[in-house]
C-alpha positions as CSV (number, residue, x, y, z in Angstrom):
1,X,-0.9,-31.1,24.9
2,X,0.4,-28.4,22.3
3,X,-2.6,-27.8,20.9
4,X,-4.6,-28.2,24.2
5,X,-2.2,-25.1,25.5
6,X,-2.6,-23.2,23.0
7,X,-6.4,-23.5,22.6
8,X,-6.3,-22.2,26.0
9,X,-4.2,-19.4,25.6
10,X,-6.2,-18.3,22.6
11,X,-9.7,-18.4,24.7
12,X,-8.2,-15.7,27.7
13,X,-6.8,-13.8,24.6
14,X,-10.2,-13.6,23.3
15,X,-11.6,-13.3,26.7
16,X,-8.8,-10.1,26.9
17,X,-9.5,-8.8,23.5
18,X,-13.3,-8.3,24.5
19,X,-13.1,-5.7,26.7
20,X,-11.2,-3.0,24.2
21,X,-13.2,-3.4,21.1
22,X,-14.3,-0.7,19.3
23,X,-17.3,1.0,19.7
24,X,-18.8,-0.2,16.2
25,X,-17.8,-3.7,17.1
26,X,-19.9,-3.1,19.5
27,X,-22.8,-1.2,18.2
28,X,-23.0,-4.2,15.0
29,X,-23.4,-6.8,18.0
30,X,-25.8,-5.0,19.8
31,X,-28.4,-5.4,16.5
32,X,-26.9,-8.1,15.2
33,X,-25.0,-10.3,17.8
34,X,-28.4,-12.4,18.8
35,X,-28.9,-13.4,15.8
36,X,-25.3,-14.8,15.0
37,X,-25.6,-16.2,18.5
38,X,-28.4,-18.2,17.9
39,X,-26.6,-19.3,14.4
40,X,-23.6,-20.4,15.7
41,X,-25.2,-22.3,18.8
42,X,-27.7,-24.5,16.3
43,X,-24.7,-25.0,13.8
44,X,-21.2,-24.1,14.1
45,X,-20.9,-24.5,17.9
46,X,-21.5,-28.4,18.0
47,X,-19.3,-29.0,15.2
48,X,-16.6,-27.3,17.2
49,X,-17.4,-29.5,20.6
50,X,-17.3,-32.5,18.6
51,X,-14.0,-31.5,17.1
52,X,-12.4,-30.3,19.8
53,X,-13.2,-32.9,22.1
54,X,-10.7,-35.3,20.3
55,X,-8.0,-33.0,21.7
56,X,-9.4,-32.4,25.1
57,X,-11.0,-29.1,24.2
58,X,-13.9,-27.1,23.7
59,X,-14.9,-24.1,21.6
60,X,-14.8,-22.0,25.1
61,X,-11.0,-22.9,25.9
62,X,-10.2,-22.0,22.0
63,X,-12.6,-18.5,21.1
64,X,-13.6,-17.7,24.7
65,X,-17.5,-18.0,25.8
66,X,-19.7,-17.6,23.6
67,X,-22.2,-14.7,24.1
68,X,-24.4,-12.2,22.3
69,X,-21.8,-9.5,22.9
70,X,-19.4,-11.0,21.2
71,X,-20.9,-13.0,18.6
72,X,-19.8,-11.2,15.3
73,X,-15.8,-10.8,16.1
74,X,-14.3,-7.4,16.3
75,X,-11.9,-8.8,13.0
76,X,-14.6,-9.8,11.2
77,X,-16.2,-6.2,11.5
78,X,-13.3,-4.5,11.0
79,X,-12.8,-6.7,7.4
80,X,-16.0,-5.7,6.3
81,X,-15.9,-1.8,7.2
82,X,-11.9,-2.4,5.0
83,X,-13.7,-3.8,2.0
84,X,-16.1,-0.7,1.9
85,X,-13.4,1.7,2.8
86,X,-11.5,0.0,-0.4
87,X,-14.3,0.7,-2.7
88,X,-15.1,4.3,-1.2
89,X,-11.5,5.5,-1.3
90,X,-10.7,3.9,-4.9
91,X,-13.9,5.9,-6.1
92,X,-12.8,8.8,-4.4
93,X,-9.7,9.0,-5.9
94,X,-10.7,8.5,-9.5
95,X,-12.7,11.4,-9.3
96,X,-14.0,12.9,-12.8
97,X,-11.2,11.0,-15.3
98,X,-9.2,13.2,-17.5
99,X,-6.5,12.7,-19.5
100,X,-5.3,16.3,-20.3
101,X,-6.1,17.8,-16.3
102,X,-5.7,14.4,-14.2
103,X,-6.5,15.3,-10.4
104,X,-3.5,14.2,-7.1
105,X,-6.3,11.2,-6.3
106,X,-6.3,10.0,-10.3
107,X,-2.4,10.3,-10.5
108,X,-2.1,8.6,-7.2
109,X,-4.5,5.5,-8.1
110,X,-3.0,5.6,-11.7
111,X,0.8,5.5,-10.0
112,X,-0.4,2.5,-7.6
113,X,-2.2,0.4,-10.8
114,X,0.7,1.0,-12.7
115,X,3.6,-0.1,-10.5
116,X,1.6,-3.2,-9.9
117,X,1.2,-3.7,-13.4
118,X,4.8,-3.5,-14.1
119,X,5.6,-6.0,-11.2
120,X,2.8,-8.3,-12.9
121,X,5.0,-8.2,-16.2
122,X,8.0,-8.5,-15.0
123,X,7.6,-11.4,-12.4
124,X,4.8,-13.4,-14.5
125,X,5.3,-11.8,-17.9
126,X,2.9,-10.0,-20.2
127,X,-0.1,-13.0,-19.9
128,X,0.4,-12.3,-16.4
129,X,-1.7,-9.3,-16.7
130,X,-4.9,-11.0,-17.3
131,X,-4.6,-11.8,-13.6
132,X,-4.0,-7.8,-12.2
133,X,-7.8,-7.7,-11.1
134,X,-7.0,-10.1,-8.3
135,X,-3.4,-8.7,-7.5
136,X,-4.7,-5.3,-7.0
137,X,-7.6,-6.3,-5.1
138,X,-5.3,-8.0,-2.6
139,X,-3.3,-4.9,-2.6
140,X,-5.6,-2.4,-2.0
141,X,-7.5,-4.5,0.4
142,X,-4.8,-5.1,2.3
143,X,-2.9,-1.9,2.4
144,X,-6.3,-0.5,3.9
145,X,-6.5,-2.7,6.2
146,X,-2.8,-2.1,7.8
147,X,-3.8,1.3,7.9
148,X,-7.2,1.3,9.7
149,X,-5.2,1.4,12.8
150,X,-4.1,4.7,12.5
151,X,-7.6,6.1,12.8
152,X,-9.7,6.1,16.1
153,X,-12.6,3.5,16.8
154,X,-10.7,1.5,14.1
155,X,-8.2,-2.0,14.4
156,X,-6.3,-3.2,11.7
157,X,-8.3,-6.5,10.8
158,X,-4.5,-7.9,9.3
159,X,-3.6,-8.0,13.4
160,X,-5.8,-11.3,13.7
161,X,-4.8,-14.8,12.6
162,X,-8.6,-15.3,11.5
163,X,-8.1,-12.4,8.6
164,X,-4.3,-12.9,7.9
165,X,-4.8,-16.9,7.2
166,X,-8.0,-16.0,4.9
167,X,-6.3,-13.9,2.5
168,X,-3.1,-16.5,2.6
169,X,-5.6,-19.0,1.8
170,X,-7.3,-17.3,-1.1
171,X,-3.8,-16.8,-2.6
172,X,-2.8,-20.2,-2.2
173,X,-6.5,-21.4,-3.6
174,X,-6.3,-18.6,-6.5
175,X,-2.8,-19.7,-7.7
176,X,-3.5,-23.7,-7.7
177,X,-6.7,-23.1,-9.5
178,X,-4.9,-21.3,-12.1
179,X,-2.2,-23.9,-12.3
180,X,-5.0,-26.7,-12.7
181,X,-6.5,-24.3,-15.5
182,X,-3.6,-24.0,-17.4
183,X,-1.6,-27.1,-17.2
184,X,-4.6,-29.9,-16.2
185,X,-4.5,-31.5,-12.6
186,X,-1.5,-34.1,-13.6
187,X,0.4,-31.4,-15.6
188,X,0.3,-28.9,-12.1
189,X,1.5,-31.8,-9.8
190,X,3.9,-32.6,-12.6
191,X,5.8,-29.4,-12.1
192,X,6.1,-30.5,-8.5
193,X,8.7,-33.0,-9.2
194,X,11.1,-30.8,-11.4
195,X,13.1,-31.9,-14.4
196,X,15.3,-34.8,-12.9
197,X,13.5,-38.3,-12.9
198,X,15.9,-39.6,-10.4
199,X,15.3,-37.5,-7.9
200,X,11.7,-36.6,-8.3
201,X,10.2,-38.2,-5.8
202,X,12.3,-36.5,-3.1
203,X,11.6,-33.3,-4.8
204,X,7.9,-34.0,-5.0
205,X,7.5,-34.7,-1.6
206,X,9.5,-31.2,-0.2
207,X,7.8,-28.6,-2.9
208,X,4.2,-30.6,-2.2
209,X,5.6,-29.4,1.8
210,X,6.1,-26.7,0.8
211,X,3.4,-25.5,-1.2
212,X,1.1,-26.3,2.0
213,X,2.1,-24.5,4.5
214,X,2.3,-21.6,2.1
215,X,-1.1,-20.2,3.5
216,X,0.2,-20.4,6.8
217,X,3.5,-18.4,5.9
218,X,1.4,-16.0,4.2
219,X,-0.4,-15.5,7.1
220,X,1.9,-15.7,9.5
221,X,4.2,-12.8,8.0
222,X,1.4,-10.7,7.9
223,X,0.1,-10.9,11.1
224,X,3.1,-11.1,13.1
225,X,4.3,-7.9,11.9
226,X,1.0,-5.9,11.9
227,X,0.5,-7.4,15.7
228,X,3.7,-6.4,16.8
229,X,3.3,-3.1,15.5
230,X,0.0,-2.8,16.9
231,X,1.6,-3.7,20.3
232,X,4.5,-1.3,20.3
233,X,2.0,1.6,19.9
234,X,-0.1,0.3,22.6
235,X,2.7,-0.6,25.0
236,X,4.0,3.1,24.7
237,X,-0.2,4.1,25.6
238,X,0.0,2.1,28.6
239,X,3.0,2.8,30.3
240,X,1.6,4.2,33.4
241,X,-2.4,5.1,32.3
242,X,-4.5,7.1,32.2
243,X,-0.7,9.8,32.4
244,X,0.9,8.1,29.6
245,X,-1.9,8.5,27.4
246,X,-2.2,12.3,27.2
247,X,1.9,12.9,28.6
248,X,3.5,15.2,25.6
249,X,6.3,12.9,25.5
250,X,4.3,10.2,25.1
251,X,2.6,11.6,22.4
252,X,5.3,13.1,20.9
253,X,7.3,9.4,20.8
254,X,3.5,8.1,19.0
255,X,4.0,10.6,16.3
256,X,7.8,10.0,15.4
257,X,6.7,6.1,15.9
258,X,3.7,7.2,13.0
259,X,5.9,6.7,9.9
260,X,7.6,3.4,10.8
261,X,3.9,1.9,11.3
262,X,3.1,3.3,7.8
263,X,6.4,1.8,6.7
264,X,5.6,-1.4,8.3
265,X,2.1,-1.3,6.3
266,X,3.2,-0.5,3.1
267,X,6.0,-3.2,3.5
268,X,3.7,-5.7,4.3
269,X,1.2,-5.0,1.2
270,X,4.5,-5.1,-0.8
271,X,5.3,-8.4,0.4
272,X,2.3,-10.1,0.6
273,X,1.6,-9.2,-3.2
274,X,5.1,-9.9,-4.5
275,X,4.9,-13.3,-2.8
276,X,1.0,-13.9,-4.6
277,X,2.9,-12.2,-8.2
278,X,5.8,-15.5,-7.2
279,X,3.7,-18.6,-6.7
280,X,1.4,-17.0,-10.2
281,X,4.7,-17.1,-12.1
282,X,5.3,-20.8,-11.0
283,X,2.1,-22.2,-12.1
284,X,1.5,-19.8,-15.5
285,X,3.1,-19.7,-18.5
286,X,2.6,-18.3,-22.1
287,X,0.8,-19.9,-24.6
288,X,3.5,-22.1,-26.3
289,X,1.8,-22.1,-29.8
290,X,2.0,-18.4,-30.0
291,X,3.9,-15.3,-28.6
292,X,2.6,-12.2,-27.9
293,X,5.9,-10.4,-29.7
294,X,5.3,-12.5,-32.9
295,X,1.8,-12.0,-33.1
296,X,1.0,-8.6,-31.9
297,X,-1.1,-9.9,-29.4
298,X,-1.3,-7.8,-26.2
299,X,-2.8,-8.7,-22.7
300,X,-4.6,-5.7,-21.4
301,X,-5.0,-5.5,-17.5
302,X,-8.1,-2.7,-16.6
303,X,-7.2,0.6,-16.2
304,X,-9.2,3.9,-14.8
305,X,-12.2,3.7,-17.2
């Protein structure tokens, strides 16, 4: 019944969501959308109907009707216009390298790589910094993404479950996989259990729990809050349309409400990445037959070359 409800009220969100999405959204279905249509109605469609139906469902109660229009979803657009904007603005601000005359956009990136590279040493340790090219790609990814919102025609892709759960699920996959690489499968359930034999089968069972639903937590945090915001701002817009939308008090309340959204983004990057840095720390470990003091080895993470 709980799922049924839901599934429900997910398909008139969906429904709702349709008619404000962005004119690009809009433009990629209009070239595109027929194509995806036809995809999803020869493939992913009856796998949903047949899933579904064993809860009393169908893929129209859960992502709304399925039409051309809206066959590429606004999130998924929006994702893929943040990965491009991540490469554009990271070349952008690199500029022409120098090391006697860096420029503001060098300093900035340089500032950003380092402070995540400091967090990457502290929390995992120094071996942790053979993993900084995923840690900063989640950070910059993400970071652009809960900004988008700030710019017309665009929506901050983190403000749907479909994005938020993706990048909670890459951590979670990204972290396991590294735990299985270092330690072997039995060595990485192993650490599940903890040090006490006696109670390690109680143990197992809550931090095997626990390790689950961290793609869901992940996700959750990060969509909740970026939704939320997203809804403040609009709330304010609507209070008594089309008046509210071009009232100078109105407008005026947008602007001081401005730096809390960016605060509420840059939180979120923070915490999203410090969480990722966390579960890495868990599952890696220095090499036990040497140390990196002893031997004057060094793990070098990239830096602007």
């Amino acid at each position: 019944m709980f799922l049924l409800q839901s599934t429900e009220a997910g398909g008139k969100a969906a429904e709702h969501a349709q008619e404000h999405v962005p004119i690009l959204v809009r433009f990629v279905n209009q070239y595109f959308g027929e194509w995806a249509y036809n995809f999803e109605m020869h493939y992913t469609y009856p796998r949903w109907k047949w899933f579904l139906a064993k809860f009393g469902s169908t893929p129209e109660a859960t992502f709304g009707v399925y039409t051309p229009e809206n066959a590429i979803p606004w999130y998924t657009v929006m994702f893929v216009v943040a990965c491009i904007l991540s490469v554009v603005l990271i070349w952008i601000l690199k500029g022409q390298l120098s090391e006697d005359t860096p420029g503001h956009g060098q300093q900035t990136l340089e500032r950003g790589v380092l402070a995540v590279r400091g967090m990457l040493e502290d929390i995992v340790g120094p071996h942790g910094l053979q993993y900084f090219p995923i840690v900063m790609t989640f950070a910059v990814l993400i970071l652009v993404s809960n900004i988008m919102g700030f710019f017309p025609f665009f929506l901050p892709p983190t403000s749907a479950t479909s994005v938020t759960f993706a990048l909670g699920l890459s951590s979670f996959l990204y972290y396991n996989y590294i735990g299985i690489r270092e330690n072997g499968i039995f060595g990485h359930l192993k650490h599940f259990a903890g040090p006490i034999w006696w109670i390690a089968p109680l143990i197992f069972v809550i931090e095997l729990i626990s390790n689950l639903i961290r793609p869901f937590t992940l996700g959750i945090r990060l969509f909740a809050n970026m939704f939320a915001d997203e809804k403040v701002m609009e709330t304010f817009t609507h209070l008594a349309p089309p008046w509210s939308m071009f009232a100078v008090p109105n407008i005026l309340i947008l602007i001081l409400l401005m730096p809390l959204s960016l605060f509420v983004a840059l939180i979120q990057t923070f915490v999203f990445v410090l969480l990722s840095q966390l579960y890495l720390s868990e599952v890696s470990h220095p090499p036990h037959d040497s140390h990196a003091e002893d031997d004057g080895m060094e793990f070098i993470a990239p830096v602007l070359t």
